[in-house]
C-alpha positions in Angstrom: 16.4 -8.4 24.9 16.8 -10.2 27.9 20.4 -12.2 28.4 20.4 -15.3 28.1 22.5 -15.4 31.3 19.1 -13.1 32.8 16.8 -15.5 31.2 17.9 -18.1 32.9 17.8 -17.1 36.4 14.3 -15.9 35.9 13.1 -19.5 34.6 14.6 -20.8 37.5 13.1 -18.6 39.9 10.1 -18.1 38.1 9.9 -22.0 38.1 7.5 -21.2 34.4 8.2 -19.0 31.6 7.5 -15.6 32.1 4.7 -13.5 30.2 5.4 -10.6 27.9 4.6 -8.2 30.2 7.1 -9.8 32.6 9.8 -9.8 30.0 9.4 -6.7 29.6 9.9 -5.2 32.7 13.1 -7.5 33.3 14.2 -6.1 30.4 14.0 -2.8 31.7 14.5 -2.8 35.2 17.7 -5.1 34.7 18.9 -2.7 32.2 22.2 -1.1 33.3 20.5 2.4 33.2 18.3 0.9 35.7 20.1 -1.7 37.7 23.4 -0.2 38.3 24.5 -3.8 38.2 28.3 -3.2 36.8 29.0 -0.3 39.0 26.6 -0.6 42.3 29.6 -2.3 44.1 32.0 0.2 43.3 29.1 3.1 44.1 29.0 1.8 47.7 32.3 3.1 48.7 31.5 6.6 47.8 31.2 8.9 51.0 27.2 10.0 51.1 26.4 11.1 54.2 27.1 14.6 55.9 25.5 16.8 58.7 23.5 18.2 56.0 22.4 15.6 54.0 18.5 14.5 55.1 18.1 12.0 52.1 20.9 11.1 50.3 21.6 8.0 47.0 18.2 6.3 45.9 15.6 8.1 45.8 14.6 10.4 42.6 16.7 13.6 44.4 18.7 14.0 47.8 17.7 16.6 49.9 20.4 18.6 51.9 19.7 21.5 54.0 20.7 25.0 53.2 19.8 27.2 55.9 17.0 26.8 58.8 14.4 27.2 56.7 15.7 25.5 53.4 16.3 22.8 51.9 18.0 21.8 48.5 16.5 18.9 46.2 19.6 18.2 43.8 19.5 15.0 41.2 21.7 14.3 38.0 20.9 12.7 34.7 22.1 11.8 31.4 20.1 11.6 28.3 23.0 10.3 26.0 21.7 7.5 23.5 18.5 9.7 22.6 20.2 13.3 22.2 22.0 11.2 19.2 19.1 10.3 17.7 16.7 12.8 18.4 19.0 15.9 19.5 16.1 18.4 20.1 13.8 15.6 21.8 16.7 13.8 23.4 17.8 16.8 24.9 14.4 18.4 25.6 13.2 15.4 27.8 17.0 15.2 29.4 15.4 18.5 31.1 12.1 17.3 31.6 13.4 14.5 33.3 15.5 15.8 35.9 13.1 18.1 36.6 10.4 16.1 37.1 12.7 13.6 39.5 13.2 16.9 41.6 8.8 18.1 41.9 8.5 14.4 42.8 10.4 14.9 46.5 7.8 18.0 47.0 10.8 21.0 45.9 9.9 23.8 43.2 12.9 23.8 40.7 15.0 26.8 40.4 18.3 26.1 38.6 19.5 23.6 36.1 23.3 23.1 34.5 24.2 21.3 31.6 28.0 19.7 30.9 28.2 18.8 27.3 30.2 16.9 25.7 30.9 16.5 21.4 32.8 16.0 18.7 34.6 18.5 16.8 31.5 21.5 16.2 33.3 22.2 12.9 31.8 18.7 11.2 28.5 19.0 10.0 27.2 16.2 12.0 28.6 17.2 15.2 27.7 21.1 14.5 23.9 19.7 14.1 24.3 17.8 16.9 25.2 20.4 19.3 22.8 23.3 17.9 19.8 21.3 18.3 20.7 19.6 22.0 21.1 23.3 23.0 17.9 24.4 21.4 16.0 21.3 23.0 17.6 22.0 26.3 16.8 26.2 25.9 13.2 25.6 24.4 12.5 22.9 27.5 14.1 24.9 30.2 12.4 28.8 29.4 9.2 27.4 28.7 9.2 25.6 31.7 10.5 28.8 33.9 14.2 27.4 35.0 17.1 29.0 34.6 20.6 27.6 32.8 22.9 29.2 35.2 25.9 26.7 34.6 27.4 24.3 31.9 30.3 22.9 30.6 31.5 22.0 26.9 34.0 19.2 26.1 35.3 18.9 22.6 36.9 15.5 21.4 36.8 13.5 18.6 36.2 10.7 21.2 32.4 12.4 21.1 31.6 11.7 17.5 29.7 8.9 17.4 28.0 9.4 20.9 27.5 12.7 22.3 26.5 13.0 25.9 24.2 15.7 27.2 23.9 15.4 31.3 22.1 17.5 33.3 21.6 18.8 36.8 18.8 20.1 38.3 18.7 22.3 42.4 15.4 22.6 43.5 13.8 24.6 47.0 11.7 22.9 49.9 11.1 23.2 53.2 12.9 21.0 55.5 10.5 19.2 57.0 8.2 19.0 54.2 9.8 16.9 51.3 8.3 13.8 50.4 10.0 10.8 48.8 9.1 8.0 46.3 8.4 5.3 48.8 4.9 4.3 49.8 3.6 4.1 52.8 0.4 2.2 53.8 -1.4 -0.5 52.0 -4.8 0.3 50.6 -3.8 3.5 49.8 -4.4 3.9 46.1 -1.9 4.8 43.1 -2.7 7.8 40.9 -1.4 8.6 37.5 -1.5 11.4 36.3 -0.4 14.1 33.8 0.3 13.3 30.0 -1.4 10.6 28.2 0.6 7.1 27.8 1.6 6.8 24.0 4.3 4.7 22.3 7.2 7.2 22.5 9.9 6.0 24.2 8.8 2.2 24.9 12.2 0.4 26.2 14.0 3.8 26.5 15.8 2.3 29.1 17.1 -0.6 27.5 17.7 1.4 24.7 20.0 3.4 26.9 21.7 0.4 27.6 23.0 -0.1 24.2 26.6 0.9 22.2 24.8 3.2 19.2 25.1 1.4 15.9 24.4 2.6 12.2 20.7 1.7 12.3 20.4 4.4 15.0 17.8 6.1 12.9 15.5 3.1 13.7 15.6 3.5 17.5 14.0 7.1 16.9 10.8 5.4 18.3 12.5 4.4 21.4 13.4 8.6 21.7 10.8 10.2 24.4 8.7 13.4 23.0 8.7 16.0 25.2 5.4 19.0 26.0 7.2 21.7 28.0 3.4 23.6 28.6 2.4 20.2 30.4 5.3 19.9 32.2 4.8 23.5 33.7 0.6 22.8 34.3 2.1 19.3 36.3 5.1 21.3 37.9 2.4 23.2 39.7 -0.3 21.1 40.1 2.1 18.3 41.8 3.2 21.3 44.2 0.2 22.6 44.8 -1.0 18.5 46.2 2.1 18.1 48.1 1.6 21.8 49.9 -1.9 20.4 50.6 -0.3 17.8 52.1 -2.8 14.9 50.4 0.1 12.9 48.3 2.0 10.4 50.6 4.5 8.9 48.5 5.7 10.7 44.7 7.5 9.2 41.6 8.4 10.2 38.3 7.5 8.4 34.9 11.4 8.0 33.9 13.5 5.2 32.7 11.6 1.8 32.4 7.8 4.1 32.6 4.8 2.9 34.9 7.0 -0.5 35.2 9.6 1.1 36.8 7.5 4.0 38.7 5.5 2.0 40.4 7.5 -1.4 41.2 10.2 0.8 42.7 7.8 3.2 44.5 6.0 -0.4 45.8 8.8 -1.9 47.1 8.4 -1.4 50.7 5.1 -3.4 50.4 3.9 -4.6 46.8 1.7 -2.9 44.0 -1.3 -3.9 41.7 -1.5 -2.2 38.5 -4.4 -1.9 36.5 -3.2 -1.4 33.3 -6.7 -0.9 31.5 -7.1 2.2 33.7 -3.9 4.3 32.4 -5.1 7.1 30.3 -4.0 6.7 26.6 -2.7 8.7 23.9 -3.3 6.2 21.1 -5.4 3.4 20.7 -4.8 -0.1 20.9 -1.9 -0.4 22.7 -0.3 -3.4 24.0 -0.3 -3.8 28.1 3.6 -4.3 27.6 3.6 -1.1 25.9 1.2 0.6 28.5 3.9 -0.3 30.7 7.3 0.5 29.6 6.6 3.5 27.7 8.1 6.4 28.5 6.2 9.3 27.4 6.9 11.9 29.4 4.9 14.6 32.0 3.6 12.1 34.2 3.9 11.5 37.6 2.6 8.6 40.3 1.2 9.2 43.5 0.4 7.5 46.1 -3.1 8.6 48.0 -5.3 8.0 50.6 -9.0 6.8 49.9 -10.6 9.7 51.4 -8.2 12.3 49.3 -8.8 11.1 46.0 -11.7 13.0 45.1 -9.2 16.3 45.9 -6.6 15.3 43.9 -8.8 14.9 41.1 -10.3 18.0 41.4 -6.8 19.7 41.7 -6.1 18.2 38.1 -8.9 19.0 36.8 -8.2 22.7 37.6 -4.8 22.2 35.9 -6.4 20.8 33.1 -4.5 17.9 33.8 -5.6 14.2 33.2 -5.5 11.7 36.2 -6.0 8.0 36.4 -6.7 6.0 39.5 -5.0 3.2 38.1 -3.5 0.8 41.1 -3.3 0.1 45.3 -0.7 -0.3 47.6 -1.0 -4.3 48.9 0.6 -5.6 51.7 2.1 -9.1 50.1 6.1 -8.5 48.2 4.1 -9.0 44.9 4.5 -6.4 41.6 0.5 -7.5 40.3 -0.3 -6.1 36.7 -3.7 -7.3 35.4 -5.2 -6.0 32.1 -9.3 -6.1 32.0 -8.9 -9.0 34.6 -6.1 -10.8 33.3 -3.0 -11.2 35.2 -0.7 -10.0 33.0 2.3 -9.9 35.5 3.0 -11.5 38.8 6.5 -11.1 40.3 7.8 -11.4 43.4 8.8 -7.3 44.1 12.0 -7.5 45.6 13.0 -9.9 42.7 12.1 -7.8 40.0 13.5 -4.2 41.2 16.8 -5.8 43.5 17.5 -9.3 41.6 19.8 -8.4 39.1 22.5 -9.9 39.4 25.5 -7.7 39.6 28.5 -7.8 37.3 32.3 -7.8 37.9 33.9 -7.5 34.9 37.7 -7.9 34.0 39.9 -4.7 34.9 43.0 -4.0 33.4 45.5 -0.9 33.9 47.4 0.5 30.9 49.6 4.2 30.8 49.6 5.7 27.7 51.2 8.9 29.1 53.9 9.9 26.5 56.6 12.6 27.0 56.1 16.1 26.2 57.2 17.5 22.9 57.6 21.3 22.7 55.2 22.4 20.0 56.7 23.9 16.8 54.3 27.0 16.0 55.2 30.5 17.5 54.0 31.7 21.3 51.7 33.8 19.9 50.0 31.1 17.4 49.5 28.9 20.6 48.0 31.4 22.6 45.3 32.7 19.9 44.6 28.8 19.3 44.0 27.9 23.0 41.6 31.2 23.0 39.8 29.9 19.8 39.6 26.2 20.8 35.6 25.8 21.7 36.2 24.6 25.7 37.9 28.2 26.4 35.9 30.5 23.9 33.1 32.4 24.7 30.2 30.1 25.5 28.1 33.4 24.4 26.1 31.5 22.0 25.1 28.5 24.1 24.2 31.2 27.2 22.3 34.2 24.7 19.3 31.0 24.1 19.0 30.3 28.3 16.4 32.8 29.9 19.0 33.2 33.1 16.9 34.9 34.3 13.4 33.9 35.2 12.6 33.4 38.7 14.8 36.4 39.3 17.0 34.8 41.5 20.3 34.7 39.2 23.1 37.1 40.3 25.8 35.7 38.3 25.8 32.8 35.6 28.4 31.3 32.9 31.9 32.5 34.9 33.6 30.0 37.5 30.5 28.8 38.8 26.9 30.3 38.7 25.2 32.7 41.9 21.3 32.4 42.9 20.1 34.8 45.8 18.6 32.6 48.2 17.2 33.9 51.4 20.0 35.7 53.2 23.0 33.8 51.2 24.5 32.8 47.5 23.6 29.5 46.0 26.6 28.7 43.6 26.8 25.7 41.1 29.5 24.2 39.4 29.9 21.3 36.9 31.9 19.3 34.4 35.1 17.4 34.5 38.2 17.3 32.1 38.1 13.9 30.3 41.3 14.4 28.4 43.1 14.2 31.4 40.8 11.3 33.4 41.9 9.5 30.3 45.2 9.9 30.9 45.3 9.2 34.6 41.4 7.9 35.8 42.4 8.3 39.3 44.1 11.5 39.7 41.9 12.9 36.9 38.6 12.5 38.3 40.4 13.5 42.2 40.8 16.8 39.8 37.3 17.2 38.5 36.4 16.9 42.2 38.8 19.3 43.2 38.3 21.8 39.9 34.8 22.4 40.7 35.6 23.3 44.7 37.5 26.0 42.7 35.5 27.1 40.7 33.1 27.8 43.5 35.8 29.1 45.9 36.5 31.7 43.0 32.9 32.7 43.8 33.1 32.7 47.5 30.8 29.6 48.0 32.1 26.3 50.2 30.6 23.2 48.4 27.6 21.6 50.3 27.4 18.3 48.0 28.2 16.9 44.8 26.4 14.4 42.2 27.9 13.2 39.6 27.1 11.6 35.9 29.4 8.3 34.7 29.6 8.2 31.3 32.1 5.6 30.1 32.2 3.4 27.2 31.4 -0.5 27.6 32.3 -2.2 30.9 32.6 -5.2 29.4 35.9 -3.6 28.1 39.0 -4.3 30.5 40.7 -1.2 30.5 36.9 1.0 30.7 36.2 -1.2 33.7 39.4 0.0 35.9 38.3 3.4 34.0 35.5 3.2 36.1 37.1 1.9 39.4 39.7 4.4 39.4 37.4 7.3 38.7 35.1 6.4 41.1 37.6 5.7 44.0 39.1 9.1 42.7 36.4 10.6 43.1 35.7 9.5 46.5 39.0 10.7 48.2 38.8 13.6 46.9 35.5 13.9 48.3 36.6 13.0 51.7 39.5 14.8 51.6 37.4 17.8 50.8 34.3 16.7 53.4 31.6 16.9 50.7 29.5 14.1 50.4 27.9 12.7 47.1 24.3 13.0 47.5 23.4 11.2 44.4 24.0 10.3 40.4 23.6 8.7 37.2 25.5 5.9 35.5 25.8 6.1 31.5 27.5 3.3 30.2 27.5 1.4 26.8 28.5 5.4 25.5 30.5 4.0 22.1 29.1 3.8 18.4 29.8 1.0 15.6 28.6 4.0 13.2 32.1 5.6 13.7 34.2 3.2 15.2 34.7 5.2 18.6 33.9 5.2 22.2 33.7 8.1 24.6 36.6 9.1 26.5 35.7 8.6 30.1 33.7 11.3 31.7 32.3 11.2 35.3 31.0 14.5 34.9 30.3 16.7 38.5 27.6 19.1 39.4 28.6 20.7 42.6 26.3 23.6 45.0 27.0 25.5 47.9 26.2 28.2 49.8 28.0 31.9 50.9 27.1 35.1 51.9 25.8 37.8 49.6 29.1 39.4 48.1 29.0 42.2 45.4 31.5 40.3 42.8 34.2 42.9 42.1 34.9 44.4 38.7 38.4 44.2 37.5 39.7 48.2 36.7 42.8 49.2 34.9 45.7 49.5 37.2 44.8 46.4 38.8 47.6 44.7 40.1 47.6 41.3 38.7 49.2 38.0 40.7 49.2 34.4 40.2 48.7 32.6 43.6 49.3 28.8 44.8 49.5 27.3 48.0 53.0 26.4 46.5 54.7 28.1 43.6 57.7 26.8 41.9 58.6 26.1 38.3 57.0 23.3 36.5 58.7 20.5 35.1 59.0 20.0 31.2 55.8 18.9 30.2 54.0 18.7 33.8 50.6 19.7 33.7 50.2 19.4 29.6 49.4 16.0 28.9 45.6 16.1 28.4 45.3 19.7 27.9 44.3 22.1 25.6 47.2 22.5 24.1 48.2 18.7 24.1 44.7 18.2 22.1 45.2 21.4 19.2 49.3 19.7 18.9 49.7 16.4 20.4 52.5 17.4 22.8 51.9 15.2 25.2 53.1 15.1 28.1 52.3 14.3 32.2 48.9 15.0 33.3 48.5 17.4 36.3 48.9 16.1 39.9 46.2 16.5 42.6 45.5 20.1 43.1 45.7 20.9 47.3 43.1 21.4 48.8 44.1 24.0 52.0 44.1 27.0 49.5 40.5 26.6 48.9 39.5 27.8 52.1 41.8 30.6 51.5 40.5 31.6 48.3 36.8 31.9 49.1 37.9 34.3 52.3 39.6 36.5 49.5 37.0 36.5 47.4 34.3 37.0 50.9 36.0 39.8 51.6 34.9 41.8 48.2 38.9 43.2 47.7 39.7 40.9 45.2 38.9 38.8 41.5 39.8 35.5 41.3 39.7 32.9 38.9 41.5 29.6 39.0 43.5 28.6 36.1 42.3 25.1 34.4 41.4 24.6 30.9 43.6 26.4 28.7 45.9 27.5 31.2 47.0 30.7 32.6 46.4 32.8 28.9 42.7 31.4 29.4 42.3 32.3 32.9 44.0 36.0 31.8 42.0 36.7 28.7 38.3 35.7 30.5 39.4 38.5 33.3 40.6 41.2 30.9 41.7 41.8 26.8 44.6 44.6 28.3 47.3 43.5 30.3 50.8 43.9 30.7 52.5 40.5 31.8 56.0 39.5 32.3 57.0 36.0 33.2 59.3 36.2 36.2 60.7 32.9 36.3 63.7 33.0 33.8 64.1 29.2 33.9 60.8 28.1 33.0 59.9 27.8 29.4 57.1 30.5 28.2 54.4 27.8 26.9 54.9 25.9 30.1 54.1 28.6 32.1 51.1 30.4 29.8 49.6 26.8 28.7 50.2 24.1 31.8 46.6 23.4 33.2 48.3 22.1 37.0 45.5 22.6 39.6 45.4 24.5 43.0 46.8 28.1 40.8 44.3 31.2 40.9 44.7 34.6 38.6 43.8 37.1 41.2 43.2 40.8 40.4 43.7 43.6 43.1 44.5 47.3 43.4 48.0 46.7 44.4 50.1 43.8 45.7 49.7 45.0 48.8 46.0 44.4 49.5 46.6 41.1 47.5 49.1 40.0 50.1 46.6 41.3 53.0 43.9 39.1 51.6 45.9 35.9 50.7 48.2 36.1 53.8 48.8 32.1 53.9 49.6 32.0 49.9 52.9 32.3 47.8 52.6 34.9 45.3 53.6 35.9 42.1 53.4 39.2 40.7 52.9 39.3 36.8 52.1 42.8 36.3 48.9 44.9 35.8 45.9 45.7 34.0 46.0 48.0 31.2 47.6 49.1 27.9 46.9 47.7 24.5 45.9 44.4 24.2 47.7 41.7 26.3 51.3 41.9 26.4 53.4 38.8 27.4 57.2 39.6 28.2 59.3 36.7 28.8 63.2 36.4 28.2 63.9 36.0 25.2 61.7 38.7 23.9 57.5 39.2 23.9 54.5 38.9 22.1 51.3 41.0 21.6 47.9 39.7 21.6 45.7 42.8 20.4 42.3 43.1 21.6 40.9 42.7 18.3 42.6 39.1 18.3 42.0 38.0 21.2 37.8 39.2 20.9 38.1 37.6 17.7 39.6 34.5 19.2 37.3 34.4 22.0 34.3 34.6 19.6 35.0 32.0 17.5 32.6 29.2 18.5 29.5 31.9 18.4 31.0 32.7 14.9 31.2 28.8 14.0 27.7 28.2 15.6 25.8 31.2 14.0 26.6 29.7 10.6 24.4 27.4 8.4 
């Protein structure tokens, strides 16, 4: 429904009362999912420009160039509200979606990641939840021929009510031959085509707008229904019109349907829609209907006269369906008739920029308490952090993504995933830790930044450009609202500090439920890409010398670097979130890594017995630093620390000349073996595999 605040306005400008249609489409294109309008302020003072980026925030991708003869079509999405109600469907068309928003600027999609985020896995709901959102998103992406290289899983009770399922999609173009989703001349004529329209997913955008309640079952309707074989028929069809160079202007069918396609997509001029012309699934639907669905495999293109007859033809040889269902006009005016009757008649700039923004109230809290040392043994801690699902194997999420179609994938589900493209490494990264944003908005979301620079310095690969995801709960809540404007300006220092611009993004808000009484914690969730040169990844081999490396080492406080951990979230110990990680190692790290004489890994979730066990199950450790207490040092999750893996200390020094070092001991012997002062524990191989194994185990039961 339309505010009444919304309603006004529109009478006023409108000077008459507006038709259905028209409500409609208001209702939509005003929605927060579409409008921005309590965070487009704050979006403005991210850093989005670079020597690389060509097209950066607004259109359905950015495109930033990769090498002379590449360029990289990157976009982010979230598909939140419907993956609750519909988790196989919801997540399905999440793909679709993003997808689709890349083949629109004219680039063949090669890689998506998924960050997750849900409640505990071991409560029925939440178990269902996440099976089917990973079978939607696995059945969507290997039909359609795109490899899951990446992900991330956050577990929280703070998920219960109101999973989120985001999504990030890289796609390949040349650099002069993108296209983007403005048009460009009028009189040129607007094609649909693709799927059929049905009533799947009418208002999907307002319903994105919305806190979940009980009734949720009854917004199923307002859930899109996704056809993965279509997709890949329009995937190629769309490619094969823009390589003919006969579509001017492209836009994908997303949030707010043909309304929002083409009234967006018109702005530069003004449209007229013929809504009796759109190809139907079912009969005798409404014009509002025909308008704001949001089925899903369709796309809008803009044509000239003379190459209509060509694109049809292309369809037809896709077996595709294509409507010739508007024109380009020169007046500001969004036009919708229906068999004559003007059904719609807005001024353009009104209806897609003329919602009016909101500033909501922002208030600051600190609910940082102090740390408590956990009660349970060293051993008990360790074998917990290694079963909890954010540092177990993500085997059984990764075993249902074909990895590797499109043969391109060198290296997926480690610190960050490795395509071969041309001459170099593509690497992606995602996710965020919203345990600890929660804690500290700024800092935190500086860190998510920063964690994902690692992750792909671990890899060799300097970061070309982020996007990012914003899922928080309702603005219109004080303390959610400096949520968001500490995250974002966290978010953007980092950046700048780091010199990678944010190409593009997604806002999610609204993400709480009345069904459990919960709202998400908040979660601007990164996908990050860049490029390096082609590096055989070394194996780690027993007798490897094993170091831990910072830019500065010394001994953590009590309780630094635990509040909003793993360990914090198995025993509520509390404590100070971790500082800004620093950011002069990085470059140091990816030379290591360049030069193939080392492993690295940096230490985050879990800590340091995370980072150990996904390198190796044998080890023999001793903690050097008498003073520091052994959980501190194991479970901390303080930024800017890497595990690194070499054949002596030596070579390790060579490589990491500019870094303080540790040494911690070596690869090898019987399971991993932790000496500290006051004595030592053994984690066996069979625990930790058995550990490490435990959300497969969870997951592979009924």
């Amino acid at each position: 429904m339309v505010s009444s605040d919304d309603l006004r306005l529109i009478l006023d400008t409108l000077k008459r009362e507006p038709t259905e249609t028209e409500l409609a489409c208001f209702e939509n294109l005003w929605s927060e999912h579409c409008s921005y309008r309590s965070t487009r302020r704050l979006l403005g003072t991210l850093p989005t420009t670079g020597p690389d980026v060509i097209v950066g925030p607004g259109d359905d991708a950015a495109i930033v160039r990769y090498s002379d003869d590449i360029a990289l079509a990157i976009g982010m999405e979230s598909h939140n509200h419907p993956s609750y109600v519909d988790p196989v469907n919801g997540a399905a068309t999440g793909v679709g979606g993003i997808v689709r928003d890349i083949i629109s600027m004219g680039a063949r999609p090669i890689a998506l990641m998924d960050p997750l985020c849900f409640g505990d896995p071991t409560q029925k709901k939440n178990h269902h939840l996440l099976e089917h959102v990973v079978r939607g998103i696995s059945g969507y992406g290997n039909c359609i021929g795109v490899p899951v290289v990446r992900g991330n899983l956050i577990v929280d009770a703070g998920y219960d009510g109101n999973p989120l399922v985001n999504v990030v999609c890289v796609g390949i173009c040349e650099p002069d031959k993108f296209i983007t989703g403005r048009v460009k001349k009028p009189g040129n004529h607007l094609l649909l085509l693709g799927a059929p329209t049905g009533r799947d997913g009418v208002g999907g955008a307002s319903f994105a707008s919305k806190d979940l309640a009980e009734n949720s079952e009854e917004e199923r309707p307002s859930v899109q229904i996704g056809d993965p074989f279509t997709e890949k028929l329009l995937i190629e069809a769309t490619l094969a019109m823009i390589e003919e160079g006969i579509v001017v202007s492209c836009r994908d069918l997303g949030a707010a349907g043909l309304a929002g396609a083409s009234s967006e997509m018109c702005s530069t001029f003004g449209g007229h829609i013929y809504a009796e012309r759109v190809h139907l699934r079912e009969t005798l639907m409404t014009p509002r209907e025909i308008m704001v669905s949001e089925s899903q495999e369709r796309m809008l293109l803009e044509v000239q006269p003379a190459d209509v007859e060509r694109i049809m033809e292309i369809a037809q040889r896709y077996d595709l369906m294509c409507s010739d269902i508007g024109r380009v006009i020169a007046e500001p005016r969004y036009l919708v008739t229906y068999e004559k009757e003007t059904i719609c008649d807005l001024d353009i700039h009104f209806l897609t920029d003329g919602a009016p923004k909101c500033t909501w109230n922002s208030t600051s809290y600190n609910v940082t308490k102090p740390y408590r040392a956990p009660k349970r043994s060293l051993k008990e801690l360790c074998l917990q952090i290694l079963s909890h699902p954010e540092c177990a194997s993500k085997q059984w999420i990764y075993e249902q993504y074909d990895h590797d179609v499109q043969t391109r994938t060198i290296s997926f589900g480690k610190d960050a995933g490795l395509l071969k493209l041309g001459n170099s490494m593509l690497g992606l990264s995602c996710g965020c830790n919203p345990r600890q944003i929660a804690l500290d908005p700024y800092t935190g979301t500086a860190n998510a930044v920063y964690e994902n620079a690692a992750n792909l310095a671990c890899m060799g690969v300097e970061p070309l450009c982020i996007v990012n995801c914003l899922n928080f709960a309702s603005p219109e809540h004080p303390h959610i609202y400096w949520q968001i404007e500490q995250s974002i300006q966290g978010m953007g220092d980092m950046c700048r500090e780091l010199s990678i611009p944010v190409v593009g993004g997604n806002v999610s808000l609204y993400n709480e439920s009345d069904e459990t009484g919960t709202h998400i914690l908040p979660t601007p969730s990164i996908g990050m890409i860049g490029r390096a040169p082609i590096v055989v990844p070394r194996e780690v081999g027993d007798g490897d010398s094993i170091c831990l490396c910072s830019s500065k080492l010394g001994s953590a406080q009590e309780g630094e670097g635990m509040g909003g951990s793993v360990l914090d979230a198995l025993t509520e110990c509390n404590g100070s979130p971790p500082a800004r990680g620093e950011v002069d190692i990085l470059a140091s790290i990816r030379s290591a890594v360049q030069s193939g004489t080392v492993t690295i890994t940096d230490i985050s979730q879990g800590g340091l017995i995370a980072a150990l066990a996904t390198m190796t199950y044998n080890a023999e450790i001793e903690i050097p630093i008498d003073s520091i207490d052994p959980v501190s040092f194991l479970c901390n999750e303080l930024y800017g620390r890497f595990l690194v893996c070499g054949s002596d200390k030596k070579s390790i020094e060579a490589t990491l000349p500019t870094c303080s070092l540790i040494e911690l001991g070596f690869v090898g012997g019987e399971g991993i073996r932790i000496r500290f002062k006051s004595g030592e524990i053994v984690l066996f191989p069979e625990e930790v595999k058995h550990a490490r194994e435990s959300l497969t185990d969870l997951m592979h039961q009924s």
